[in-house]
N, C-alpha and C positions, 0 to 999 in steps of 0.2 A: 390634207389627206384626201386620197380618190376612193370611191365605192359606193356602197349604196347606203340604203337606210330605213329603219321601220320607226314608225311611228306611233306610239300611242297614244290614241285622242279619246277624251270623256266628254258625253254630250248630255249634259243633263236633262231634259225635255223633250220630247217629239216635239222636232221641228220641221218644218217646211222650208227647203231652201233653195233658192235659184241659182244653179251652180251653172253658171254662162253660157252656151249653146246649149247644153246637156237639157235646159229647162228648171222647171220645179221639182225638187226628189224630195220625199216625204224621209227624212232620218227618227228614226224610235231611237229613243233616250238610251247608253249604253256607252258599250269601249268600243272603238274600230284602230285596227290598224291600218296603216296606210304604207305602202311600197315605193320607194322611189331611188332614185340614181342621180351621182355628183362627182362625174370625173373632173370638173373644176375645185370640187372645194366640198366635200360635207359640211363641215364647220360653218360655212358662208348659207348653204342652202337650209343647214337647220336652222340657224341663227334666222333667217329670212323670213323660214315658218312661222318661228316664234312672234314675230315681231308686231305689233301692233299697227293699224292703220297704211299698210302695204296698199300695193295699186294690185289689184285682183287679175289674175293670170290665167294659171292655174287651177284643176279644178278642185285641190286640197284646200284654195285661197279664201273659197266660198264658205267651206263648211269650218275654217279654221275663226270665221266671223263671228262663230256661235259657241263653237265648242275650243276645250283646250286642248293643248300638248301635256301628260302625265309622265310620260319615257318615251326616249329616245334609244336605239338599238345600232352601231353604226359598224359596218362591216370593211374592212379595209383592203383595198384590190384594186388593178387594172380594169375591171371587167364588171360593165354592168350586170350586178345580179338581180335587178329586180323581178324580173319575167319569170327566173327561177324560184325566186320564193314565193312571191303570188301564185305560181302552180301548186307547189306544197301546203300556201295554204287554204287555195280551195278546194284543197282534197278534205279540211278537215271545217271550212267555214262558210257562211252566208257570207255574197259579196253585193254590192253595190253596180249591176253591168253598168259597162265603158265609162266608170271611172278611173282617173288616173292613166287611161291607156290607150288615146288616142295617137301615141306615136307608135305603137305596136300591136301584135295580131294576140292579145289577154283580154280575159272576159271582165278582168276589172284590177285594178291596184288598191282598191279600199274593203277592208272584210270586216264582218261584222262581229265582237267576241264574243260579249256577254252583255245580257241588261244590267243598267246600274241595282237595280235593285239586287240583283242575285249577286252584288257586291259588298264586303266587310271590310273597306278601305274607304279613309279617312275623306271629307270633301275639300 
């Protein structure tokens, strides 16, 4: 399947993480979403996310060392949507700048939702 895809990630702790050129980003403990595009394969690139002990790429790769995937969101299409729902959703949230969006002119692909605390789901 081609299209894009959101990701749900919970990071339990402020952590500090060196996410490769980008440097060190200080992450506060909480949910972020993450935006991204897979005209070769969703299923291959979320599988990828998931996976344990990957060679670090990407800069979802870094902070996926710390924290988890909780949901997956996969939209099915020709057409990369990501740039368009990262717009939508920093209309509504705290992002992370020039994450996720060094191949395009977006202030970020990764947004910040809620702290874990102001959470009542399960760990």
């Amino acid at each position: 399947m081609k299209g894009s895809y959101v990701l749900t990630i919970r990071l339990d702790k402020d952590t500090e993480i060196r996410v490769g050129k980008m440097g060190s980003i200080n992450f506060t403990k909480g949910f972020y979403h993450y935006v991204g595009s897979a005209l070769n394969g969703i299923e291959k690139r979320v599988e990828r996310h998931m996976r344990n002990g990957k060679k670090l790429h990407w800069h979802i790769d870094y902070l996926l060392e710390k924290a988890r995937v909780t949901d997956v969101l996969m939209i099915e299409g020709e057409k990369r949507l990501e740039c368009e729902i990262s717009a939508k959703l920093s209309e509504k949230m705290e992002s992370v700048k020039g994450f996720g969006c060094s191949d395009c002119r977006c202030e970020s692909h990764l947004f910040i939702r809620a702290p874990v605390s102001n959470c009542n789901c399960q760990k």
